[in-house]
Residue frames as a rotation matrix with the C-alpha (Angstrom) as fourth column:
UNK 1
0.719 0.514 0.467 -1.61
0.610 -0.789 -0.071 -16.70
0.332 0.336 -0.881 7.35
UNK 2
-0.396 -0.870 -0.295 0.86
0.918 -0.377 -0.121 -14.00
-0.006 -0.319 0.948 7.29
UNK 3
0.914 0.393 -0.101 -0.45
0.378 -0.915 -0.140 -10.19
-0.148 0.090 -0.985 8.32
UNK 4
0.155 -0.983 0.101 1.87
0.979 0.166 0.118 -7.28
-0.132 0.081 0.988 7.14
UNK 5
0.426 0.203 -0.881 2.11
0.190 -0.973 -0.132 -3.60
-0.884 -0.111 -0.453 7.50
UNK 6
0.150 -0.181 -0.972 4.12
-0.801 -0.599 -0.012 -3.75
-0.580 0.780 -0.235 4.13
UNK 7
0.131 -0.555 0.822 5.31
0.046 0.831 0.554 -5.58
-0.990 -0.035 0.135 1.44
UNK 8
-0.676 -0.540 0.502 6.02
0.569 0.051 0.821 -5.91
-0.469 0.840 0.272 -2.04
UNK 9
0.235 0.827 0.511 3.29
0.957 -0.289 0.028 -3.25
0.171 0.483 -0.859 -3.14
UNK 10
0.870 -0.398 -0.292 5.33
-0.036 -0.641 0.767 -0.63
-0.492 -0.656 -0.571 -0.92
UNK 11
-0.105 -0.872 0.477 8.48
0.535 0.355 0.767 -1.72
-0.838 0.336 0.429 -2.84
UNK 12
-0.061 0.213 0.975 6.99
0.998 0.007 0.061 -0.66
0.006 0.977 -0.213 -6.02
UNK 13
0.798 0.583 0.153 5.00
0.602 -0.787 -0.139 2.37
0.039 0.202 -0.979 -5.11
UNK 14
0.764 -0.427 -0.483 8.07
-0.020 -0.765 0.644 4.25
-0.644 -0.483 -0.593 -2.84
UNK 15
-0.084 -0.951 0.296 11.13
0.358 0.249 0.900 2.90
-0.930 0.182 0.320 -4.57
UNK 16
0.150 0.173 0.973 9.64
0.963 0.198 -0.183 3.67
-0.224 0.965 -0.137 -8.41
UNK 17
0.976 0.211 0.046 9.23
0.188 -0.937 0.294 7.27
0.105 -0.278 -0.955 -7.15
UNK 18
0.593 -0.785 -0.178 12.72
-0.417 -0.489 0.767 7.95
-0.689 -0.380 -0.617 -5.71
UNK 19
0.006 -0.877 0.481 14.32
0.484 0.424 0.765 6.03
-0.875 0.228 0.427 -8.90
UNK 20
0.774 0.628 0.080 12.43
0.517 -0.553 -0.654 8.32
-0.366 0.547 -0.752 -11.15
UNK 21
0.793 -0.587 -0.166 15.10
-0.598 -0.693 -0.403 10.55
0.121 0.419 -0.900 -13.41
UNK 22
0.067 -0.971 0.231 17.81
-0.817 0.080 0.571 7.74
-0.573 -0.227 -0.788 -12.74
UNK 23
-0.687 -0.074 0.723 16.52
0.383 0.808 0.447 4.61
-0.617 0.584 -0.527 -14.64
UNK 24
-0.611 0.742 -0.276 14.08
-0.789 -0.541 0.292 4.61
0.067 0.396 0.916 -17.07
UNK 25
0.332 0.927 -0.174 10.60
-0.450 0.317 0.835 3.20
0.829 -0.199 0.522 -16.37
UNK 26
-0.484 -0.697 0.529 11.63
-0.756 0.028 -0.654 2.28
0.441 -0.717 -0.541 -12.93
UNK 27
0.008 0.432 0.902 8.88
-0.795 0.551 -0.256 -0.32
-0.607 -0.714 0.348 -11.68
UNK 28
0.820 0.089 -0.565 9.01
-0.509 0.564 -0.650 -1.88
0.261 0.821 0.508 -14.77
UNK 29
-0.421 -0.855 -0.304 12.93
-0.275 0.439 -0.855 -2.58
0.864 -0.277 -0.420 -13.49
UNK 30
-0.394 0.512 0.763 11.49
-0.911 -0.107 -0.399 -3.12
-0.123 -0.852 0.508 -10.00
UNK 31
0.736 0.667 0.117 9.02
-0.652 0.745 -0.145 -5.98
-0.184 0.031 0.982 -10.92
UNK 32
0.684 -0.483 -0.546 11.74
-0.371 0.414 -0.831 -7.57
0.628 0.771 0.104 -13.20
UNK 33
-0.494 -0.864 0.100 14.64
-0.568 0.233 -0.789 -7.39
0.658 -0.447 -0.606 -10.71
UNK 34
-0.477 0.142 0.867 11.78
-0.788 0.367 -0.494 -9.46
-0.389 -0.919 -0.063 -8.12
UNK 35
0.345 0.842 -0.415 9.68
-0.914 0.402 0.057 -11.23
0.215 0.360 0.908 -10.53
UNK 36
0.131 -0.014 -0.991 9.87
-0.299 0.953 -0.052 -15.36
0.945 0.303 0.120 -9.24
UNK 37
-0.390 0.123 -0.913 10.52
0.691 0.695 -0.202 -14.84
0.609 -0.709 -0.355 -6.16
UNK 38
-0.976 0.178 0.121 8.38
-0.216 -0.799 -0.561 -11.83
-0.003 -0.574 0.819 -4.85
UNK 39
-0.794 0.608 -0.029 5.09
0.570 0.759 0.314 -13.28
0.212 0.232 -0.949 -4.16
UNK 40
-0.657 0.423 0.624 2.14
-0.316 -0.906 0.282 -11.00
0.685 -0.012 0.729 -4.15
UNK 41
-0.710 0.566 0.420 -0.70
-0.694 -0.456 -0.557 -10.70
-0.123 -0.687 0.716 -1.40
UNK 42
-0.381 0.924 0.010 -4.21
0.918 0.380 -0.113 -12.11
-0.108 -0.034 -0.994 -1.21
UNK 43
0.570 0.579 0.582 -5.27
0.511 -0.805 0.301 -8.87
0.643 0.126 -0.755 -0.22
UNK 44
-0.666 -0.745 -0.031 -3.89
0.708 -0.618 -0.342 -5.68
0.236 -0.249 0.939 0.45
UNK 45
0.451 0.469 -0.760 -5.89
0.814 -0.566 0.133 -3.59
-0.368 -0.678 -0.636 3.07
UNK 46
-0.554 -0.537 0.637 -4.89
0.479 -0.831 -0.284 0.27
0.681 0.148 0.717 1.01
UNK 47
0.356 0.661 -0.660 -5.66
0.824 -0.556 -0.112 3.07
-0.441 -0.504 -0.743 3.72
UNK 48
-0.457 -0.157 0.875 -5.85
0.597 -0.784 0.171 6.27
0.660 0.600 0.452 1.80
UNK 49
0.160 0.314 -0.936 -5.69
0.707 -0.698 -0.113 9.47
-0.689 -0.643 -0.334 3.60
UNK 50
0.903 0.092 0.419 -5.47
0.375 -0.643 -0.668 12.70
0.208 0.760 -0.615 1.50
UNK 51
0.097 -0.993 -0.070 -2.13
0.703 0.118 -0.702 13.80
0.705 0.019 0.709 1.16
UNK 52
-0.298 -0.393 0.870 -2.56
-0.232 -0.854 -0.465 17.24
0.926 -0.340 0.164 2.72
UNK 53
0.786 0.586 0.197 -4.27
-0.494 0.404 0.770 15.02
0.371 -0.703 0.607 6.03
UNK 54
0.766 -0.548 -0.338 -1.17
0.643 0.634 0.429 12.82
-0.021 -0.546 0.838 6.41
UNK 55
-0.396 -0.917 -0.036 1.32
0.591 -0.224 -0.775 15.76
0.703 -0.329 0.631 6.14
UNK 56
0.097 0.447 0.889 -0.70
-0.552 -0.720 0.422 17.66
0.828 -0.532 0.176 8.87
UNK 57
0.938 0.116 0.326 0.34
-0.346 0.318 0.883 14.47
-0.001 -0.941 0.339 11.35
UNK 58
0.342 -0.940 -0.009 4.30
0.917 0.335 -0.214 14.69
0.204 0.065 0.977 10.61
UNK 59
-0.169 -0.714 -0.680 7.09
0.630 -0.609 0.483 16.69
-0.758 -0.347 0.552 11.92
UNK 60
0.592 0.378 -0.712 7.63
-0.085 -0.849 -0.522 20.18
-0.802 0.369 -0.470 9.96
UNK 61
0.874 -0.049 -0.483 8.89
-0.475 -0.288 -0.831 20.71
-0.098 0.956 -0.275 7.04
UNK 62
0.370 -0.907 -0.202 12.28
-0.686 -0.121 -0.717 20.71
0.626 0.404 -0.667 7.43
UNK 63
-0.400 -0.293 0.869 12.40
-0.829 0.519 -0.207 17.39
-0.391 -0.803 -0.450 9.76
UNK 64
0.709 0.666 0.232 10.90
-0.484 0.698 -0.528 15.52
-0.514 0.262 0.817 7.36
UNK 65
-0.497 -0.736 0.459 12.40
-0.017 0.537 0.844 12.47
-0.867 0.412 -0.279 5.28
UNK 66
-0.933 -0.104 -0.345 12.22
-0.314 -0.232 0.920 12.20
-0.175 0.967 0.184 1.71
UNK 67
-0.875 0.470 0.115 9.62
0.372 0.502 0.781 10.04
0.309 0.726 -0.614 1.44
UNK 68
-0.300 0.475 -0.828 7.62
0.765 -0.399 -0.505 12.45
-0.570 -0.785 -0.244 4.14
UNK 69
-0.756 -0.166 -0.633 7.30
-0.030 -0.958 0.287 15.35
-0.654 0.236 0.719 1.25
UNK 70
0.275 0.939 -0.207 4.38
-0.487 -0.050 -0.872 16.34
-0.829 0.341 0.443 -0.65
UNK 71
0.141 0.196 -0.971 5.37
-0.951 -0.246 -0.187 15.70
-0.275 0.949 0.151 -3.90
UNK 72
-0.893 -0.327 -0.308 6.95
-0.283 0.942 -0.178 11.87
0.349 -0.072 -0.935 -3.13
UNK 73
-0.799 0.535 0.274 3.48
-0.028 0.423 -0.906 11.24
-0.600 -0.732 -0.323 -1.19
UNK 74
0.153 0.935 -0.320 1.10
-0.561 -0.184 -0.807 12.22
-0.814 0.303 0.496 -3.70
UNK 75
-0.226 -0.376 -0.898 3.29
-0.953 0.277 0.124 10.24
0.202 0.884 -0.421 -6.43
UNK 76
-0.783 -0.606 0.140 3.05
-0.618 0.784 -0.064 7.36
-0.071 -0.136 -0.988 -4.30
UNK 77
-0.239 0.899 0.367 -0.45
-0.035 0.369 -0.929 7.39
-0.970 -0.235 -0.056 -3.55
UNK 78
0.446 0.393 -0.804 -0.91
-0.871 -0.017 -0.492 7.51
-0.207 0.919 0.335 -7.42
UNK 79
-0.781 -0.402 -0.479 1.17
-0.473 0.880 0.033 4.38
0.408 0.253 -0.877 -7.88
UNK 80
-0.819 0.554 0.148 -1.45
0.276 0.607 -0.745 2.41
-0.503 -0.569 -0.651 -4.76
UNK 81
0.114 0.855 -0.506 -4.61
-0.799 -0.224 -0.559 4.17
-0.591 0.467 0.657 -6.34
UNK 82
0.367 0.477 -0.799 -3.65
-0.926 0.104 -0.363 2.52
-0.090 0.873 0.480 -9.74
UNK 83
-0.945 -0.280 0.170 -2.28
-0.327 0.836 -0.440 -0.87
-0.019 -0.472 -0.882 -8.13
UNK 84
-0.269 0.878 0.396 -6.27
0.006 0.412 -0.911 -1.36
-0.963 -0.243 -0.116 -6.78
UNK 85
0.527 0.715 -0.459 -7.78
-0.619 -0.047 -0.784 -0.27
-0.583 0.697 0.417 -10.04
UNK 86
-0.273 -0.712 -0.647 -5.64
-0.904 0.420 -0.080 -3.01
0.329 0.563 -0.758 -11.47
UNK 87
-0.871 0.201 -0.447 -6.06
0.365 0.875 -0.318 -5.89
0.327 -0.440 -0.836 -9.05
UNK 88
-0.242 0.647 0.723 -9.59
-0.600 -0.685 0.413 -4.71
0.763 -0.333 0.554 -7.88
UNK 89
0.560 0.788 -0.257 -10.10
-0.436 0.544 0.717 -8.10
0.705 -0.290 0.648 -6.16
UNK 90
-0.224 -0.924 -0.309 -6.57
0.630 0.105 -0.769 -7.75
0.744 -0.367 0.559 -4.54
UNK 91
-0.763 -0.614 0.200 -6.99
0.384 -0.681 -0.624 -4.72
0.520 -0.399 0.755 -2.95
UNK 92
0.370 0.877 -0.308 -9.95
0.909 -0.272 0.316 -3.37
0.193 -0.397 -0.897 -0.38
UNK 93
-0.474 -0.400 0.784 -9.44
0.173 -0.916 -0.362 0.55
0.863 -0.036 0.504 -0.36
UNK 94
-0.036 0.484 -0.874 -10.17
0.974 0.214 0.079 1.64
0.225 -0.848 -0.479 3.11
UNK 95
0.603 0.219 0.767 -11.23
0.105 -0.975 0.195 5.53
0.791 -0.037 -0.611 4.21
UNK 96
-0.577 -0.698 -0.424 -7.88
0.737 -0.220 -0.639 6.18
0.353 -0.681 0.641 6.60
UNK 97
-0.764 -0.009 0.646 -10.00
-0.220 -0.937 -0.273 9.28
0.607 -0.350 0.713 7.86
UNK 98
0.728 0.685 -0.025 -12.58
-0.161 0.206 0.965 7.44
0.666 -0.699 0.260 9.85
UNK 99
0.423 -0.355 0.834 -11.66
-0.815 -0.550 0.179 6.80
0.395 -0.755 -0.523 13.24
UNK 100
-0.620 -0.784 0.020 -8.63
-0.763 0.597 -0.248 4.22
0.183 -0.169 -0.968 14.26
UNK 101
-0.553 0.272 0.787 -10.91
-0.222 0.863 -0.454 1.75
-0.803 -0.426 -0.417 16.08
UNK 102
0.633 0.671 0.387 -13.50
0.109 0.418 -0.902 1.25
-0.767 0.613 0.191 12.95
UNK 103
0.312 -0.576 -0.755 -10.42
-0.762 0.323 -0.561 1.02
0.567 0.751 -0.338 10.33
UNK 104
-0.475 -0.858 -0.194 -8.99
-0.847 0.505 -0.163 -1.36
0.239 0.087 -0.967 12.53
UNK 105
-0.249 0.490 0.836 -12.19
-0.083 0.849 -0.522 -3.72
-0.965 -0.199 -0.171 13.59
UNK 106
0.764 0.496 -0.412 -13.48
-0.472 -0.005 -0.881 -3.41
-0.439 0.868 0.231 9.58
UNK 107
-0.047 -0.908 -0.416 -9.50
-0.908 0.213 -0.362 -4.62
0.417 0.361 -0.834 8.76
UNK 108
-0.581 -0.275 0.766 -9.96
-0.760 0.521 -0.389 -7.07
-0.292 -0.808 -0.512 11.80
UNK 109
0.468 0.839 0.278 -13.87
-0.310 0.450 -0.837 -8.55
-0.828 0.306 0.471 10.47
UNK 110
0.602 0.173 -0.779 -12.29
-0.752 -0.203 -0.627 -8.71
-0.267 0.964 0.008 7.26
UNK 111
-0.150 -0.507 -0.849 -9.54
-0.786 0.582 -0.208 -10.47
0.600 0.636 -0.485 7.24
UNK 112
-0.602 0.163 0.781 -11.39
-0.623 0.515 -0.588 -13.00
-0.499 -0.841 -0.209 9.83
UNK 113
0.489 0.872 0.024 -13.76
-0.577 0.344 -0.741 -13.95
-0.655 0.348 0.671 7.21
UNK 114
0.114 -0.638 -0.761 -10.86
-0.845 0.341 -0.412 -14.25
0.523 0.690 -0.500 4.54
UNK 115
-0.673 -0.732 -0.105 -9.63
-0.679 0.668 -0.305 -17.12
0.294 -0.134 -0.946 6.94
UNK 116
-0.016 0.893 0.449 -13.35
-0.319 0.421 -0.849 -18.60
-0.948 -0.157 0.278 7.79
UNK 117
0.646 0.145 -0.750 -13.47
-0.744 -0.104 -0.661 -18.63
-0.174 0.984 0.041 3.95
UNK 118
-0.212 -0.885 -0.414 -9.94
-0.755 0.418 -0.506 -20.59
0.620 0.205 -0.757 3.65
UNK 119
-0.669 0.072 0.740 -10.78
-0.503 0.689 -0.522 -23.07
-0.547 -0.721 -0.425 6.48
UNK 120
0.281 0.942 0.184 -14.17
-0.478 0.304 -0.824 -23.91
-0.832 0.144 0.536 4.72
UNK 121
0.423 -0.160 -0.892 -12.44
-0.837 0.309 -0.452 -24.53
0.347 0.938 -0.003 0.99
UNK 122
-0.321 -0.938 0.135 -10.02
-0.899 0.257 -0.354 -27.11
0.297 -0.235 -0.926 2.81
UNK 123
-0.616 -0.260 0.743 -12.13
-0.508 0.852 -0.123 -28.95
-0.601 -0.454 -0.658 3.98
């Protein structure tokens, strides 16, 4: 079992965004340029916070990095939104505004069962 704070779902969302106006259809190049050897998830834990919530817990304005600006944040989260509604059985959307410890024991229960589950098929 591998756990990961990112991975090839993060590739897509941020990178499709900032190639916008330079290729055309940019994830579409994206997928292509990984497809065979970018293996996707089991499951992808999405915490969604509203955009104007996660820029209220970064630096100001002008100290931010690109990918730290409204408009790049609200694209991305539209890319991860329409990732889940795609894979629905990929992705568990989680409520990023509840409170650290019950996103992270509900992340914790969860992906304990996932591996209770996996032990049990094996044998």
């Amino acid at each position: 079992m591998v756990i990961s704070d990112r991975y090839s779902d993060s590739r897509y969302a941020y990178q499709s965004v900032t190639l916008q106006k330079i290729i055309p259809d940019p994830e579409a190049w994206l997928r292509a340029m990984h497809n065979g050897w970018s293996i996707p998830p089991d499951r992808t834990f999405l915490c969604v916070l509203p955009v104007d919530e996660a820029l209220s817990r970064l630096k100001p304005d002008s100290q931010r990095e690109h990918f730290e600006r409204r408009e790049v944040l609200e694209k991305v989260q539209n890319n991860y939104l329409s990732y889940a509604r795609n894979e629905p059985d990929r992705f568990v959307i989680v409520d990023a505004m509840l409170p650290s410890e019950t996103v992270a024991k509900f992340v914790a229960d969860a992906i304990r069962e996932m591996w209770i589950a996996g032990k049990k098929r094996k044998k």
